[in-house]
Backbone as XML, in Angstrom:
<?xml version="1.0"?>
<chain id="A" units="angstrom">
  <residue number="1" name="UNK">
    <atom name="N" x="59.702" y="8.665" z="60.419"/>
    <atom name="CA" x="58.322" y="8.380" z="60.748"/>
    <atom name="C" x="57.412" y="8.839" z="59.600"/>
  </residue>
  <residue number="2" name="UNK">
    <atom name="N" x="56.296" y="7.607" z="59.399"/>
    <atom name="CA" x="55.413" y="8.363" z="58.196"/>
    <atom name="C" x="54.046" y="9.290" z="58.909"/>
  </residue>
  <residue number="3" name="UNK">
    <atom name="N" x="53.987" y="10.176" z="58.052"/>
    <atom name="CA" x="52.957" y="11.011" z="58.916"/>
    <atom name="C" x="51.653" y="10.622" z="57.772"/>
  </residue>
  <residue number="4" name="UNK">
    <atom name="N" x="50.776" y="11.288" z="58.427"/>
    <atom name="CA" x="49.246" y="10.851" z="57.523"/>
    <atom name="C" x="49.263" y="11.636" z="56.476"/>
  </residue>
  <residue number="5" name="UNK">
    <atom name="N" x="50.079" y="12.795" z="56.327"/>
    <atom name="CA" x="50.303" y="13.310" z="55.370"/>
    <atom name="C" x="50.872" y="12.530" z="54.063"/>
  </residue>
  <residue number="6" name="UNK">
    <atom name="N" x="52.021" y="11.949" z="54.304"/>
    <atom name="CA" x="52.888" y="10.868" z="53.716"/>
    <atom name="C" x="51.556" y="10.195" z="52.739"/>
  </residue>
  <residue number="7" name="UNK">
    <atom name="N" x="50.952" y="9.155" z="53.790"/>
    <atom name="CA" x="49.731" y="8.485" z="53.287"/>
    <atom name="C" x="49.112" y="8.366" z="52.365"/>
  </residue>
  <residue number="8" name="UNK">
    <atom name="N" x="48.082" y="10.013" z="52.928"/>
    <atom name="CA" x="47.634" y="10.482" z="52.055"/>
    <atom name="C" x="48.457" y="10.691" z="50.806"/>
  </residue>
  <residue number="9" name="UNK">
    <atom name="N" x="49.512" y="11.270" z="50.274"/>
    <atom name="CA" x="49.940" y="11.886" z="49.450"/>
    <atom name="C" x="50.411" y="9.897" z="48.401"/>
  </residue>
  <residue number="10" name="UNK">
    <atom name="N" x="51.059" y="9.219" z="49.437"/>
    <atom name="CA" x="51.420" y="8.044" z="48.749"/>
    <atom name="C" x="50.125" y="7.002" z="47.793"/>
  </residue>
  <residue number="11" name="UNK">
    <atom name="N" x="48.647" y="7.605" z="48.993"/>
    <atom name="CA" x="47.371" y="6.541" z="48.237"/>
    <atom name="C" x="46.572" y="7.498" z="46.795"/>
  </residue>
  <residue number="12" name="UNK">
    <atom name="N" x="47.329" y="8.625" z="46.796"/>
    <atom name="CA" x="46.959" y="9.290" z="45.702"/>
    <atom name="C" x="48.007" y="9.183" z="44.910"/>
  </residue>
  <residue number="13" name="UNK">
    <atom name="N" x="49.530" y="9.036" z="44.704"/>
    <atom name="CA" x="50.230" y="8.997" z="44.000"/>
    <atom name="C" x="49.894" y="7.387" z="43.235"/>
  </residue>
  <residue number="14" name="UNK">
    <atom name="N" x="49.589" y="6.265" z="44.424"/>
    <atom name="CA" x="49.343" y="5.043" z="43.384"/>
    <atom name="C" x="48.095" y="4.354" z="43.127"/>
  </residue>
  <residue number="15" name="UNK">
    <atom name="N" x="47.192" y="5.552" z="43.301"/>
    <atom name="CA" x="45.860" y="4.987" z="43.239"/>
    <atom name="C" x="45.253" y="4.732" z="41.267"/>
  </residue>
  <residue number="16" name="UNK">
    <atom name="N" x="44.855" y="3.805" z="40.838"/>
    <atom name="CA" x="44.564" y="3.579" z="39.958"/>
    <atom name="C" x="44.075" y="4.592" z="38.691"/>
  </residue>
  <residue number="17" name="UNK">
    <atom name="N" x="44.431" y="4.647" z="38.029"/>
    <atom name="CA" x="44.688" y="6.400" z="37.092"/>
    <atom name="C" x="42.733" y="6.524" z="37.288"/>
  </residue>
  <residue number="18" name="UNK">
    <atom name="N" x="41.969" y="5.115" z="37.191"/>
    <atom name="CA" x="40.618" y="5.215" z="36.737"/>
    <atom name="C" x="39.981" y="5.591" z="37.749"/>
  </residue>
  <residue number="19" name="UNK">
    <atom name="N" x="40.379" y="5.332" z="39.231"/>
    <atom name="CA" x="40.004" y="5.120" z="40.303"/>
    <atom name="C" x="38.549" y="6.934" z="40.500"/>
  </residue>
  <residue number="20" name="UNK">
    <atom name="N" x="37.834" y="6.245" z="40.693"/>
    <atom name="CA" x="37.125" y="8.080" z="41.166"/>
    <atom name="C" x="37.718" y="8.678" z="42.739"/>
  </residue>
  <residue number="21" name="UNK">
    <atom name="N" x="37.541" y="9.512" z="42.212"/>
    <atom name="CA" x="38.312" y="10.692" z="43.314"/>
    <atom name="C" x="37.115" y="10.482" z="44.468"/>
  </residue>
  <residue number="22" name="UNK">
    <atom name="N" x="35.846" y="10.045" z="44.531"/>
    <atom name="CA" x="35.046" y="9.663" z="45.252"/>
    <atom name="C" x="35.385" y="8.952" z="46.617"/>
  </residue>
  <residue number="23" name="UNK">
    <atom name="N" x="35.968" y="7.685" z="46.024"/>
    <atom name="CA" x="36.496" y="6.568" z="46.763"/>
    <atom name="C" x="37.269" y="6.677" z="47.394"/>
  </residue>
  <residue number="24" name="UNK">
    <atom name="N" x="38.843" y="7.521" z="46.915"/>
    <atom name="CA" x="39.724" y="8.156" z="47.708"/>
    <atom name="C" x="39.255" y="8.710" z="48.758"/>
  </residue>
  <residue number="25" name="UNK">
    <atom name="N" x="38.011" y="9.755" z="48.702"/>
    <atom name="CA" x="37.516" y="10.878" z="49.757"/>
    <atom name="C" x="37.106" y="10.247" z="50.804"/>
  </residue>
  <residue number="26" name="UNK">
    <atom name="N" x="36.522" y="8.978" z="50.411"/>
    <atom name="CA" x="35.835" y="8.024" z="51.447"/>
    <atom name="C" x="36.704" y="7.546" z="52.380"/>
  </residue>
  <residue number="27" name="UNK">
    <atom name="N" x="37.607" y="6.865" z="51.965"/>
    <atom name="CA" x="38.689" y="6.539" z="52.354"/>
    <atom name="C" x="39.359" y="7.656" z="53.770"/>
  </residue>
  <residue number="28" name="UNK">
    <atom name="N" x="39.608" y="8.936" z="53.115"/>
    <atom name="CA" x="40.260" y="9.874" z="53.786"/>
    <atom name="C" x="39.126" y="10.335" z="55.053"/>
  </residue>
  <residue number="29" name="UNK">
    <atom name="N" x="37.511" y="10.355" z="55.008"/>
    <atom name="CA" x="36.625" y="10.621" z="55.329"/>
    <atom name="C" x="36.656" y="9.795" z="56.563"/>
  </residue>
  <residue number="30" name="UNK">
    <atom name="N" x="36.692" y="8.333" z="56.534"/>
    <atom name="CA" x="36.559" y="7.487" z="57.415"/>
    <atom name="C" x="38.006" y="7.561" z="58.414"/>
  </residue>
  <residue number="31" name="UNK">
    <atom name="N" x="39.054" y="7.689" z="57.838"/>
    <atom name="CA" x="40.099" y="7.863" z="58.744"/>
    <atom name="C" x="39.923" y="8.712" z="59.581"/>
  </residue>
  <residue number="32" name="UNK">
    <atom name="N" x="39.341" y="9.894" z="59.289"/>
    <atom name="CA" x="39.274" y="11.146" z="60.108"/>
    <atom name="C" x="38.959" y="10.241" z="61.751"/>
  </residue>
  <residue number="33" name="UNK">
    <atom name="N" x="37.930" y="9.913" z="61.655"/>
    <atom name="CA" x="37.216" y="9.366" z="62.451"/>
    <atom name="C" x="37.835" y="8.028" z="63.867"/>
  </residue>
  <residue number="34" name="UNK">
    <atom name="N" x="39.191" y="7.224" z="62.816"/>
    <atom name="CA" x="39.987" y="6.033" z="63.430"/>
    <atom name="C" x="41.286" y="6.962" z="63.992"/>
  </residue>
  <residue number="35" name="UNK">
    <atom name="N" x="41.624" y="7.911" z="63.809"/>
    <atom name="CA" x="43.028" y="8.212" z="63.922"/>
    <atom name="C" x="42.963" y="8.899" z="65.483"/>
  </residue>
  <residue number="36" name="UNK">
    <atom name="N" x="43.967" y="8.913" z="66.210"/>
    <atom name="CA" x="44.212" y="9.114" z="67.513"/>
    <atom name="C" x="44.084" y="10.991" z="67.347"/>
  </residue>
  <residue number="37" name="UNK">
    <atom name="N" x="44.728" y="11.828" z="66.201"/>
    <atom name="CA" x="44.305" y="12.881" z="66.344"/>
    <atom name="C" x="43.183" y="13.433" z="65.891"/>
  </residue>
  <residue number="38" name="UNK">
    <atom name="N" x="41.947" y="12.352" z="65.859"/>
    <atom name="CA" x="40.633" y="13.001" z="65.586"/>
    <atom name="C" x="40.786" y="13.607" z="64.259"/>
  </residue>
  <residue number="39" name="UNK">
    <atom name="N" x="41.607" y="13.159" z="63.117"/>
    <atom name="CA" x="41.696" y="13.332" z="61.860"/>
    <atom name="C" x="42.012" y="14.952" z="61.636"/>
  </residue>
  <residue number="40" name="UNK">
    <atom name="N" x="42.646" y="15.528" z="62.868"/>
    <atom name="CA" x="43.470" y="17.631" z="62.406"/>
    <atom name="C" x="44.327" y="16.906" z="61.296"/>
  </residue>
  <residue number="41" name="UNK">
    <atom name="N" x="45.043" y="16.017" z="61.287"/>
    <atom name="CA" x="46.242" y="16.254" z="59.820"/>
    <atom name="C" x="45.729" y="16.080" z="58.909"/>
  </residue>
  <residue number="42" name="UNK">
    <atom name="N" x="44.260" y="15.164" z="58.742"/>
    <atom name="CA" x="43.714" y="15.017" z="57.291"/>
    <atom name="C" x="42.963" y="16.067" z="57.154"/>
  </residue>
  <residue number="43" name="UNK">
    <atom name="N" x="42.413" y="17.126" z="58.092"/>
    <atom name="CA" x="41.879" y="18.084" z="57.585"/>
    <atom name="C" x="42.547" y="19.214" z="57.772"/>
  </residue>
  <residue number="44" name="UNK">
    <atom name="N" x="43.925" y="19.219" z="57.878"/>
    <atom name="CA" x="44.787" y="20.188" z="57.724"/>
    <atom name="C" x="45.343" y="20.269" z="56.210"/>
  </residue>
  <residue number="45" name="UNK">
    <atom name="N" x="45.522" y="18.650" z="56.147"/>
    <atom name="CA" x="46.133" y="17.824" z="54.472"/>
    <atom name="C" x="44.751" y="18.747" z="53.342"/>
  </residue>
  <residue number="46" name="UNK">
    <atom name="N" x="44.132" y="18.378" z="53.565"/>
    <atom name="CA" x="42.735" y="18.531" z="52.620"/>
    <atom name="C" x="42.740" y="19.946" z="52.173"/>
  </residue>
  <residue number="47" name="UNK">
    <atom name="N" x="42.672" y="20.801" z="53.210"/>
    <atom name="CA" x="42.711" y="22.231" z="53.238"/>
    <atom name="C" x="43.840" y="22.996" z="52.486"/>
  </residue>
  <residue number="48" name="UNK">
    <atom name="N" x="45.234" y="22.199" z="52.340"/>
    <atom name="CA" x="46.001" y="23.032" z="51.760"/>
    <atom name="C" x="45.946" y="22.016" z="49.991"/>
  </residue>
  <residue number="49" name="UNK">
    <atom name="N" x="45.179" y="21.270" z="50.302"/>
    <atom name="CA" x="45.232" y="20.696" z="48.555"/>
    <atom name="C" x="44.383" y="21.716" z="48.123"/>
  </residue>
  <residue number="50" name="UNK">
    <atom name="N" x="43.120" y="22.268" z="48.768"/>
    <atom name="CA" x="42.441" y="23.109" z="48.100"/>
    <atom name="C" x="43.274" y="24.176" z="48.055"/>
  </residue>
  <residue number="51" name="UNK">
    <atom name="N" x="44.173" y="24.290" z="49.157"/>
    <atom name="CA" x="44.730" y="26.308" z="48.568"/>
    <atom name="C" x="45.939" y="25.616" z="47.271"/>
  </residue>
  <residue number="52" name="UNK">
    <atom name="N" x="45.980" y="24.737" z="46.796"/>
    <atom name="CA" x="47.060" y="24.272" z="45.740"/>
    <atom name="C" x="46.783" y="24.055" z="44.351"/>
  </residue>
  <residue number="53" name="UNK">
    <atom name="N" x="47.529" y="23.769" z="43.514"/>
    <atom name="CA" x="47.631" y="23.825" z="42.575"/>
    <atom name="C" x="47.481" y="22.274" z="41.521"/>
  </residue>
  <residue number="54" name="UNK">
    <atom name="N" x="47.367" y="21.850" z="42.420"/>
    <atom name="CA" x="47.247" y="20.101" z="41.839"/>
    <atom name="C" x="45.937" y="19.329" z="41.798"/>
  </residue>
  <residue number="55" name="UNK">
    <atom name="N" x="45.455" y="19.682" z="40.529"/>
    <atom name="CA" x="44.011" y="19.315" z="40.355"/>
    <atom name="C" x="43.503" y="18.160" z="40.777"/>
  </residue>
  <residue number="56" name="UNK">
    <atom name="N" x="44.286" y="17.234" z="40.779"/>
    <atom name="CA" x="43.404" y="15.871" z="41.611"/>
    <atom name="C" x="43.569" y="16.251" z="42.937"/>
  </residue>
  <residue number="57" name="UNK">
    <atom name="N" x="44.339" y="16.717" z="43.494"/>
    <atom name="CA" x="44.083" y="16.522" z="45.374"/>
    <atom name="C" x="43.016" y="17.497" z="45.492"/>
  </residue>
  <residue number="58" name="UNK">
    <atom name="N" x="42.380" y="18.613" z="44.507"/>
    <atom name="CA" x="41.654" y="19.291" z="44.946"/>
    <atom name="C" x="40.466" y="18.688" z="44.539"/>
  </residue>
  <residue number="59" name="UNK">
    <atom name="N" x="40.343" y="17.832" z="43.400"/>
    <atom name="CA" x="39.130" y="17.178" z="43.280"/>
    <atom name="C" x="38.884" y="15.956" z="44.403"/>
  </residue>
  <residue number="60" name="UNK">
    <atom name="N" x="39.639" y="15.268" z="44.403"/>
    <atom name="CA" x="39.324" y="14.445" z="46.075"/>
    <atom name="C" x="39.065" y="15.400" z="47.155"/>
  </residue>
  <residue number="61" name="UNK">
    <atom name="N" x="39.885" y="16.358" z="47.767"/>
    <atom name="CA" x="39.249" y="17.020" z="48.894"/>
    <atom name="C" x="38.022" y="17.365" z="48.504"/>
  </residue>
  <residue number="62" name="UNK">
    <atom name="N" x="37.574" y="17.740" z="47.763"/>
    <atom name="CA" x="36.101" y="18.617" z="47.623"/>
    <atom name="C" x="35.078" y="17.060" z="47.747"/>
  </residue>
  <residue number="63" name="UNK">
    <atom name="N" x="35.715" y="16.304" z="47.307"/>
    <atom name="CA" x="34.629" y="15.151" z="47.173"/>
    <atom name="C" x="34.267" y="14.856" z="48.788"/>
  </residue>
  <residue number="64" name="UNK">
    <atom name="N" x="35.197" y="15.288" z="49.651"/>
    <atom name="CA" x="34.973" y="14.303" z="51.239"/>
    <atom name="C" x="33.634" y="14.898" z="51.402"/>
  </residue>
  <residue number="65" name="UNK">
    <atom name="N" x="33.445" y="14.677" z="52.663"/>
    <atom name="CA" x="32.382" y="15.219" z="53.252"/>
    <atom name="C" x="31.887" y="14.890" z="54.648"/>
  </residue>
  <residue number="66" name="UNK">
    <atom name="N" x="32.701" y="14.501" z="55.633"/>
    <atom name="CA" x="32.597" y="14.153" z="56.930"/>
    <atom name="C" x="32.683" y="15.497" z="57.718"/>
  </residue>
  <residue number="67" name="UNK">
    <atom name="N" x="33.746" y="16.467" z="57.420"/>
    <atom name="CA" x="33.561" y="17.814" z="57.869"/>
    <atom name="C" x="33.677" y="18.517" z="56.776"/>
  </residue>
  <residue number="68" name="UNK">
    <atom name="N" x="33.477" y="19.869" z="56.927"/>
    <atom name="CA" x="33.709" y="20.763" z="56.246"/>
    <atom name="C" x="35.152" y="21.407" z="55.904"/>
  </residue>
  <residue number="69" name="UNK">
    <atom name="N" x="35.793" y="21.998" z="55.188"/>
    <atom name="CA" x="36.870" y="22.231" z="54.274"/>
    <atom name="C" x="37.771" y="23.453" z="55.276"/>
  </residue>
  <residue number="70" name="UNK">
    <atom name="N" x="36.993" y="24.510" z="55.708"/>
    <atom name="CA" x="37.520" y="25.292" z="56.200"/>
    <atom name="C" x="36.579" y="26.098" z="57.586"/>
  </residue>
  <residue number="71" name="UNK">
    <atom name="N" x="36.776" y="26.604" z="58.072"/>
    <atom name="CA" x="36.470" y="27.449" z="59.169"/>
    <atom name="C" x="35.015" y="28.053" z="59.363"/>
  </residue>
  <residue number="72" name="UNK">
    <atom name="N" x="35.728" y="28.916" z="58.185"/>
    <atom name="CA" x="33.838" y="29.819" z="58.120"/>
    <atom name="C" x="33.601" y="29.753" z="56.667"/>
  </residue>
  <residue number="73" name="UNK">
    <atom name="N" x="32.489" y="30.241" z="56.593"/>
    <atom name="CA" x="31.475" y="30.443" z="54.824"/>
    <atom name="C" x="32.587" y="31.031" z="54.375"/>
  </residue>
  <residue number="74" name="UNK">
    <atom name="N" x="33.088" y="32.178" z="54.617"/>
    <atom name="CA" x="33.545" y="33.639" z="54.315"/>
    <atom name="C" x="34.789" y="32.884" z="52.635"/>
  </residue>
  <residue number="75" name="UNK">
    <atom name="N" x="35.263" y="32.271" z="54.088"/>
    <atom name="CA" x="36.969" y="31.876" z="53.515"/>
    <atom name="C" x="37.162" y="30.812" z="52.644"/>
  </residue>
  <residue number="76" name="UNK">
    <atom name="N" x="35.622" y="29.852" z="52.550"/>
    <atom name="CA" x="35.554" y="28.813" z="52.305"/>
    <atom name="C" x="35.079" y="29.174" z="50.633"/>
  </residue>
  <residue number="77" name="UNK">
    <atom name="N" x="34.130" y="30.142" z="50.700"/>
    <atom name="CA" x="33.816" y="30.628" z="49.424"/>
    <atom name="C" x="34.525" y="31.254" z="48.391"/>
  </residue>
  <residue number="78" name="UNK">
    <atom name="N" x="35.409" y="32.233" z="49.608"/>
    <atom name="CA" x="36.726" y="32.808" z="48.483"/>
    <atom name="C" x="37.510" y="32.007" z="47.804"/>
  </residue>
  <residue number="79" name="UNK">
    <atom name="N" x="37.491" y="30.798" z="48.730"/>
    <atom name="CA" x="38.885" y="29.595" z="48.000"/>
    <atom name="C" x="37.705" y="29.163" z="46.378"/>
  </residue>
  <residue number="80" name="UNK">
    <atom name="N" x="36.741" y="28.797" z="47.017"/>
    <atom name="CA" x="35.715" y="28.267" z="45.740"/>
    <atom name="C" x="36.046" y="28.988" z="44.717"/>
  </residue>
  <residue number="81" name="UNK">
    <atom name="N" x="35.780" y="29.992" z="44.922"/>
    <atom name="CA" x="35.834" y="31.017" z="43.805"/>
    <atom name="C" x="36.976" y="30.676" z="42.281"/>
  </residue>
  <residue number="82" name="UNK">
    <atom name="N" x="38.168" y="30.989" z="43.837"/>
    <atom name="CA" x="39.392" y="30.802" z="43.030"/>
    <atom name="C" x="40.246" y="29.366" z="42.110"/>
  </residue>
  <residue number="83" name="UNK">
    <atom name="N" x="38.887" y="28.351" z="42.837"/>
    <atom name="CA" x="38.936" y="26.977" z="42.342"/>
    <atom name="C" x="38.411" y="27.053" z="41.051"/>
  </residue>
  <residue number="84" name="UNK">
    <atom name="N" x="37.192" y="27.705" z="41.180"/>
    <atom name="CA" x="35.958" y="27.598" z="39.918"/>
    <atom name="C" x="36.555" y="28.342" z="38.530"/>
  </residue>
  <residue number="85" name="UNK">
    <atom name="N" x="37.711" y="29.634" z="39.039"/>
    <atom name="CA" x="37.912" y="30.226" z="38.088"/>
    <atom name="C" x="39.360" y="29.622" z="37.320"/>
  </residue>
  <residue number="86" name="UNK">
    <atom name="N" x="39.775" y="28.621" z="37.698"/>
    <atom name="CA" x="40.746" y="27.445" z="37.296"/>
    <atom name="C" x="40.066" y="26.320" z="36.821"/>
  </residue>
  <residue number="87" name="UNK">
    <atom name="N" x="39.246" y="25.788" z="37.217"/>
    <atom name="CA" x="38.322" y="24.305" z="37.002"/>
    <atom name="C" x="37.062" y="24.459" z="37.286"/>
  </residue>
  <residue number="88" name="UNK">
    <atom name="N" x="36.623" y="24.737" z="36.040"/>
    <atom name="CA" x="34.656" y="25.167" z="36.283"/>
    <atom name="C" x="34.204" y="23.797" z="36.231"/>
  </residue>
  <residue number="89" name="UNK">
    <atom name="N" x="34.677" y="22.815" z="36.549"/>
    <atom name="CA" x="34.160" y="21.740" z="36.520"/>
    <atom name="C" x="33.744" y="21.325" z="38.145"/>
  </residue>
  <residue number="90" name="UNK">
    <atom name="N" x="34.511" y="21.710" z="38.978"/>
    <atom name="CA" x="34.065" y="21.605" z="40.294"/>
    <atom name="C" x="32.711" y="22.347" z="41.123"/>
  </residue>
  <residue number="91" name="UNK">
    <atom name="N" x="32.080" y="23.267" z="40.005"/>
    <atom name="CA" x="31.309" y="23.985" z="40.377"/>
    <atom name="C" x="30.137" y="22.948" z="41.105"/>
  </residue>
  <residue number="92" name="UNK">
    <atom name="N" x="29.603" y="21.613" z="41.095"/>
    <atom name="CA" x="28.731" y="20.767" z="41.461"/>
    <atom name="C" x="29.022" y="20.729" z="42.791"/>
  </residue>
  <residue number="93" name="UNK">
    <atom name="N" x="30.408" y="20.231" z="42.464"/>
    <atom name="CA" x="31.328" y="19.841" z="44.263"/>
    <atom name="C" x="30.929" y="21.205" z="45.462"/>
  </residue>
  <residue number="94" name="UNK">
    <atom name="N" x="31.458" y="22.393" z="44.491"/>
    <atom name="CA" x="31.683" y="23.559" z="45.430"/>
    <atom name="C" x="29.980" y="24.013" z="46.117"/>
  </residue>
  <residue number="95" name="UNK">
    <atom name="N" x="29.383" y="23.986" z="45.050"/>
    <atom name="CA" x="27.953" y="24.305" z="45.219"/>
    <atom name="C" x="27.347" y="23.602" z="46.629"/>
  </residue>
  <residue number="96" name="UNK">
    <atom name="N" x="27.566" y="22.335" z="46.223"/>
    <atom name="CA" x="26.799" y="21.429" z="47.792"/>
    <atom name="C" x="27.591" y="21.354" z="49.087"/>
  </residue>
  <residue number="97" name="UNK">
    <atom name="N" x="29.184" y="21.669" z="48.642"/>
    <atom name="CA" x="29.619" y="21.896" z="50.065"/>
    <atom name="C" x="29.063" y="23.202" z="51.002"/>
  </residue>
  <residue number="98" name="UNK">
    <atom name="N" x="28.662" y="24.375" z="49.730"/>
    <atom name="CA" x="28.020" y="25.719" z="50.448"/>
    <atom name="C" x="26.930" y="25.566" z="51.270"/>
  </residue>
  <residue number="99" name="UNK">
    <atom name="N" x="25.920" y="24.872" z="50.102"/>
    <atom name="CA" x="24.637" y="24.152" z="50.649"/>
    <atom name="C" x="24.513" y="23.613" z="51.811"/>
  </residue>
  <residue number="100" name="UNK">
    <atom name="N" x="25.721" y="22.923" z="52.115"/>
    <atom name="CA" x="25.616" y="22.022" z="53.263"/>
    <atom name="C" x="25.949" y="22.845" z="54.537"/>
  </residue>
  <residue number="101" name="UNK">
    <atom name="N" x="26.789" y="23.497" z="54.307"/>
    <atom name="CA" x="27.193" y="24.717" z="54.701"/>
    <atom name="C" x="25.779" y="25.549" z="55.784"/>
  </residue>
  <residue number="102" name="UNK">
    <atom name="N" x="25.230" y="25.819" z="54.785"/>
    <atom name="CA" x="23.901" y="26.999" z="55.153"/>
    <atom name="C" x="23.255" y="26.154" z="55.676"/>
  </residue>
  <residue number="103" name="UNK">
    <atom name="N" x="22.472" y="24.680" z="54.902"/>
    <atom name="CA" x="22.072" y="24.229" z="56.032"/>
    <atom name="C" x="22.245" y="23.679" z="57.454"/>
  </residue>
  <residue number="104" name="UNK">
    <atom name="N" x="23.400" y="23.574" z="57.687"/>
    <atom name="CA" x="23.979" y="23.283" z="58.668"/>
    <atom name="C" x="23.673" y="24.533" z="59.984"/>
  </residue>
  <residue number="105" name="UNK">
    <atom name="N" x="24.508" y="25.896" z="59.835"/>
    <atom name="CA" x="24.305" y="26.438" z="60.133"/>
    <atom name="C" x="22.931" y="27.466" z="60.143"/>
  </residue>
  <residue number="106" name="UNK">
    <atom name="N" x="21.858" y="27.472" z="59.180"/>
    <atom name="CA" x="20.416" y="28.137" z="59.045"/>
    <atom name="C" x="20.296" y="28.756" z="60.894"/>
  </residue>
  <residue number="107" name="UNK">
    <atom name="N" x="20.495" y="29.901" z="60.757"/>
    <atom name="CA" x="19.881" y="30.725" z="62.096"/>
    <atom name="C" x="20.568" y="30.193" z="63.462"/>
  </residue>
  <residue number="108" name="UNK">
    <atom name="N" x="22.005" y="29.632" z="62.970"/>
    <atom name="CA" x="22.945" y="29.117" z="64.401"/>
    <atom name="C" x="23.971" y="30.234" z="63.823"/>
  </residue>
  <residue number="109" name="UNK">
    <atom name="N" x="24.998" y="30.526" z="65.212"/>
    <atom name="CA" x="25.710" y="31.489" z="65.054"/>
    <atom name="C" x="27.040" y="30.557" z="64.686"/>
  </residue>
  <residue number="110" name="UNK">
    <atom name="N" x="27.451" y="30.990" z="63.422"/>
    <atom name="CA" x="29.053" y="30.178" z="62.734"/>
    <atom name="C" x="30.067" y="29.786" z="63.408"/>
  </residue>
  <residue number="111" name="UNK">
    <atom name="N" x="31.015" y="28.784" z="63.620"/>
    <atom name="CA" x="32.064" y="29.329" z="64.372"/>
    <atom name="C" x="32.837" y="29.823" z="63.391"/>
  </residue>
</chain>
């Protein structure tokens, strides 16, 4: 059986070398939404590209933006960190997911 994991991992292995990591996210973004498990494997998938080591799956995850990456600020920032201090190029990405972050939550209690 292919899992969405599979998928995912197969539409990034043959996605066009030029392709922006944008389009992919979109892609992964909108599934969340069609899939019978309310998209937990793509944001289970997403979450461990960021704890990984493979610079494009972490530049597509950071690009989504239908939910957020991880749990709380706390954990979400530490991973940033450890992204930024590998690829200071994501610092744009990481920045507005925080942003979105705070505003989201502004004076609501986190889950």
């Amino acid at each position: 059986m292919t899992t969405t994991e599979d998928v995912m991992n197969h539409l990034l292995a043959e996605a066009a070398p030029a392709l922006p990591a944008r389009v992919l996210a979109d892609i992964f973004d909108r599934l969340i939404w069609i899939l019978r498990d309310n998209g937990e494997e793509i944001v289970r998938v997403r979450e461990a590209w960021l704890l990984g080591e493979d610079e494009r799956k972490v530049e597509v995850a950071l690009e989504m933006e239908e939910v957020f990456p991880f749990r709380d600020r706390a954990a979400m920032a530490k991973e940033f960190d450890r992204i930024l201090a590998r690829w200071p190029r994501f610092a744009p990405q990481c920045e507005r997911i925080l942003r979105d972050w705070d505003k989201n939550f502004e004076g609501k209690p986190q889950p």
